[in-house]
C-alpha positions in Angstrom: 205.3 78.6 167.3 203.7 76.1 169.3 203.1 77.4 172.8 201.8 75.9 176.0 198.6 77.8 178.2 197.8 77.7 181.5 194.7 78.7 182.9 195.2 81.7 185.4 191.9 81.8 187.6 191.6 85.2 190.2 192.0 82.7 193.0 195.6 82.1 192.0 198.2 82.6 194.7 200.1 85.8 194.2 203.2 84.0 194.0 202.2 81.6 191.1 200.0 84.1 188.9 202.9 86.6 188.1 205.2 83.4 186.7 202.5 82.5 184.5 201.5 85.7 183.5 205.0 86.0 182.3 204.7 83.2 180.5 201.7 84.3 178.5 202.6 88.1 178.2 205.2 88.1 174.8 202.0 85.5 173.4 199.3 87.9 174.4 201.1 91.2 173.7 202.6 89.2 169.6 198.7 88.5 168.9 197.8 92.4 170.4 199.9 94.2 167.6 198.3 92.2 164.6 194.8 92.6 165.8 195.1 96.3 167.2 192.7 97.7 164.9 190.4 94.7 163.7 190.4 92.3 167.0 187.1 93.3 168.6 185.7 95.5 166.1 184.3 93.6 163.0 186.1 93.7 159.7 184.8 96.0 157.7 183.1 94.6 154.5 184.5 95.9 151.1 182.4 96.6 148.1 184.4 96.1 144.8 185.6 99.8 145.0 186.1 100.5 148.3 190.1 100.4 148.9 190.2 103.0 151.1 189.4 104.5 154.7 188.0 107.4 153.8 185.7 109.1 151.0 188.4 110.4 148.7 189.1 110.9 144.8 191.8 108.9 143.3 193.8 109.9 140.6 191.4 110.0 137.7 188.9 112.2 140.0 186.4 109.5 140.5 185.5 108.9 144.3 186.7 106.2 146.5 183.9 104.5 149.2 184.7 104.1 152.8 185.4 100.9 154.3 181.9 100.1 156.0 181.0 97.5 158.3 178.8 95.1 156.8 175.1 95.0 156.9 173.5 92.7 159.8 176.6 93.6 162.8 175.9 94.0 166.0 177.0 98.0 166.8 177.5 100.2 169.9 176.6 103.5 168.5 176.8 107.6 169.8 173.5 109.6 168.8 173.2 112.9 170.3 175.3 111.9 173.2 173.3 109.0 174.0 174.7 105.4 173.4 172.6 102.5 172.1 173.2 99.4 171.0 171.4 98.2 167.5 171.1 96.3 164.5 173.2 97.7 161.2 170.3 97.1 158.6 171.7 98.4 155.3 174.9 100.2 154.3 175.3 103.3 152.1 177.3 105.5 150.9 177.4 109.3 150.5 178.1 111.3 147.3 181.5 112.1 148.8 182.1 108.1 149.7 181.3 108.1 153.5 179.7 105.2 154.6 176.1 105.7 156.8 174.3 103.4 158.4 170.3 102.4 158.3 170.4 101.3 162.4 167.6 99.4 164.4 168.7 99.6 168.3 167.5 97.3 170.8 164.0 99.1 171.3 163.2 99.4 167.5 164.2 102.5 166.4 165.4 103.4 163.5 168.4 105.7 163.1 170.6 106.6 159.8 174.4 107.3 161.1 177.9 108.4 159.8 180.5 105.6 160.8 182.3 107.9 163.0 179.1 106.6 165.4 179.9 103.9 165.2 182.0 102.7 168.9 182.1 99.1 168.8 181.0 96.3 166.1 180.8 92.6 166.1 180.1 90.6 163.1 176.6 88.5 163.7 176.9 84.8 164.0 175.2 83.2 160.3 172.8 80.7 162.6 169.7 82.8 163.6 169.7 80.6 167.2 173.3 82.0 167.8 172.9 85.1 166.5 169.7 86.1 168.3 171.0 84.7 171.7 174.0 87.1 171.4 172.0 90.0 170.1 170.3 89.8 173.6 173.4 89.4 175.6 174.9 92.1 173.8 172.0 94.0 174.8 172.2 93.1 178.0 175.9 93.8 178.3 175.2 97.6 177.9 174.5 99.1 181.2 176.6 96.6 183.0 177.7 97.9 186.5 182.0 97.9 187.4 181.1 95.3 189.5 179.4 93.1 187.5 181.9 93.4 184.8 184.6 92.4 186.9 182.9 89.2 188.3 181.7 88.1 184.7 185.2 88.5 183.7 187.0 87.2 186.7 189.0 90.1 186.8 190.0 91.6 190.0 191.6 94.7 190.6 195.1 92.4 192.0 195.0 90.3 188.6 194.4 93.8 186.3 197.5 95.4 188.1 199.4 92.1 187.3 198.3 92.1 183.8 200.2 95.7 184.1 203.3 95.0 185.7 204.0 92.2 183.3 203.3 94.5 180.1 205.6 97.3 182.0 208.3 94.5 183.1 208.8 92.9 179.6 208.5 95.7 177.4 211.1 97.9 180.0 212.8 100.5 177.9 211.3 99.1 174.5 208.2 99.7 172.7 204.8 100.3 174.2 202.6 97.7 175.0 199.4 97.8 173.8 196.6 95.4 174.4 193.4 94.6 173.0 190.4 92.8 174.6 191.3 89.7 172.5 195.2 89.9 174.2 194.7 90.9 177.3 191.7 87.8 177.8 195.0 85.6 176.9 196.7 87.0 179.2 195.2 86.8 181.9 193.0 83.9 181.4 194.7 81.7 178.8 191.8 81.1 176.2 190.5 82.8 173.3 188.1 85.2 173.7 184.6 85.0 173.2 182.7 87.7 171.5 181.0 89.0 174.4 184.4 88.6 176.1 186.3 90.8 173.9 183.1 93.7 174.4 182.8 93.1 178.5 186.4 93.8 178.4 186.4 96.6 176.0 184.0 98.3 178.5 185.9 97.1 181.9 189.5 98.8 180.4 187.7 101.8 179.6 186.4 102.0 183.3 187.9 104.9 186.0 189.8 101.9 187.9 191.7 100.8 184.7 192.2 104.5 183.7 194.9 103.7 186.6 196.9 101.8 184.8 195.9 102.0 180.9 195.1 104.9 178.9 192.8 104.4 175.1 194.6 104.1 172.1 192.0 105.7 169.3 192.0 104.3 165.2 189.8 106.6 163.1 188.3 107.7 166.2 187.3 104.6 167.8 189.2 103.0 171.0 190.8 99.8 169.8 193.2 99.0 172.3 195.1 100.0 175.5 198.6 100.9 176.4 200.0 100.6 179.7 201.5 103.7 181.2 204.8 104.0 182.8 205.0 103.3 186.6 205.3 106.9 187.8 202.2 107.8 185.9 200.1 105.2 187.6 201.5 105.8 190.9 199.8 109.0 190.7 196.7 107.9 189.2 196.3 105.4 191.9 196.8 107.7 194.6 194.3 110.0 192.7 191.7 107.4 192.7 191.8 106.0 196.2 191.9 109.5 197.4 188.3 109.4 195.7 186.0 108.9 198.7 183.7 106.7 196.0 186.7 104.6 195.6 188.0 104.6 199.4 186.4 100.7 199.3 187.9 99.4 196.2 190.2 96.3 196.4 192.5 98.3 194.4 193.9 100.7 197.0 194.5 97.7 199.6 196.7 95.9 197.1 
């Protein structure tokens, strides 16, 4: 299907954004259900046996390797409740067929993880000059403030609670709608998304504000897209949050 985008900047008038929102939305939300579990999260690389998710024996008792994420991506990892961001050096698998991961993070450590440690992955770009620059931004990208995120994504809280209203409006009484970073950048801005796009937004729709109006939807235990809630949910949850005295300034609760 051949389909016409429109750029959709946040200094769109209110009037004109929602139209063309509504023209991108059933584009955005078609691309979201393909890519639910594989748009920002690298595709796992496959060894010649592995043809399933998890470490299991097949019929003739012989064990089956988990689908692992290939050596060299970039990964957001959990290790004793702290998050870094690292290097996958090597892949390997355990007697049972889970996949662990040799892991150097951004200040040369070394760590050896299962792959349910694994939060986020991006596949590394094969020129070293690419692939080094977004190692760094990656890097960078981790502690971003709410703020920052926000202005790098030219996202405000008005164009997020659009984004919202169309995935409610269109999908009224039908399935859920479920966006991933990849979809919801289409949405809202009407271009692909970049790899550091797809993670800056993975971490903004995971923040308290777009708690409001999206809630996680998990995939082997990793969060891999978001579904919008029904109106009367996020009524409440707005009126939870600006009742928040460290929200009582946020553009959300004067829209």
């Amino acid at each position: 299907m051949d389909l016409i985008l429109v750029h959709i900047g946040v200094n769109s008038s209110h009037n004109s954004a929602p139209m063309m929102l509504n023209r991108l939305f059933l584009t955005a939300l078609t691309l979201s259900s393909l890519e639910a579990t594989s748009a920002f999260v690298a595709r796992p690389h496959l060894s010649s046996t592995s043809v399933s998710l998890h470490g299991k024996k097949d019929s003739s008792d012989e064990v089956v390797q988990q689908q692992a994420f290939s050596a060299g991506s970039f990964i957001e990892f959990e290790e004793k409740k702290r998050i870094h961001v690292g290097k996958s050096d090597a892949v390997e698998h355990k007697s049972s067929g889970g996949a662990r991961y040799n892991v150097i993070d951004s200040e040369g450590k070394k760590f050896n993880i299962a792959d349910k440690s694994v939060r986020y992955s991006m596949s590394c770009p094969n020129s070293p000059g690419q692939a080094n620059k977004l190692y760094e931004e990656f890097i960078s990208a981790q502690d971003t403030p709410m703020k920052s995120l926000q202005e790098s994504l030219d996202v405000s809280p008005e164009l997020l609670e659009m984004a919202w209203e169309e995935a409610t409006e269109e999908l009224d009484g039908q399935a859920h709608a479920d966006l991933t970073p990849s979809s919801f950048v289409e949405l809202v801005h009407a271009h692909a998304a970049s790899a550091m796009e797809k993670y800056l937004t993975w971490k903004l729709l995971q923040s308290d504000m777009a708690h409001v109006f999206f809630k996680e939807i998990k995939s082997h235990g990793r969060i891999v897209a978001f579904r919008a809630k029904p109106r009367k949910a996020v009524d409440n949850a707005k009126d939870m949050f600006c009742r928040n005295q460290d929200n009582e300034d946020n553009e959300l609760c004067f829209v």
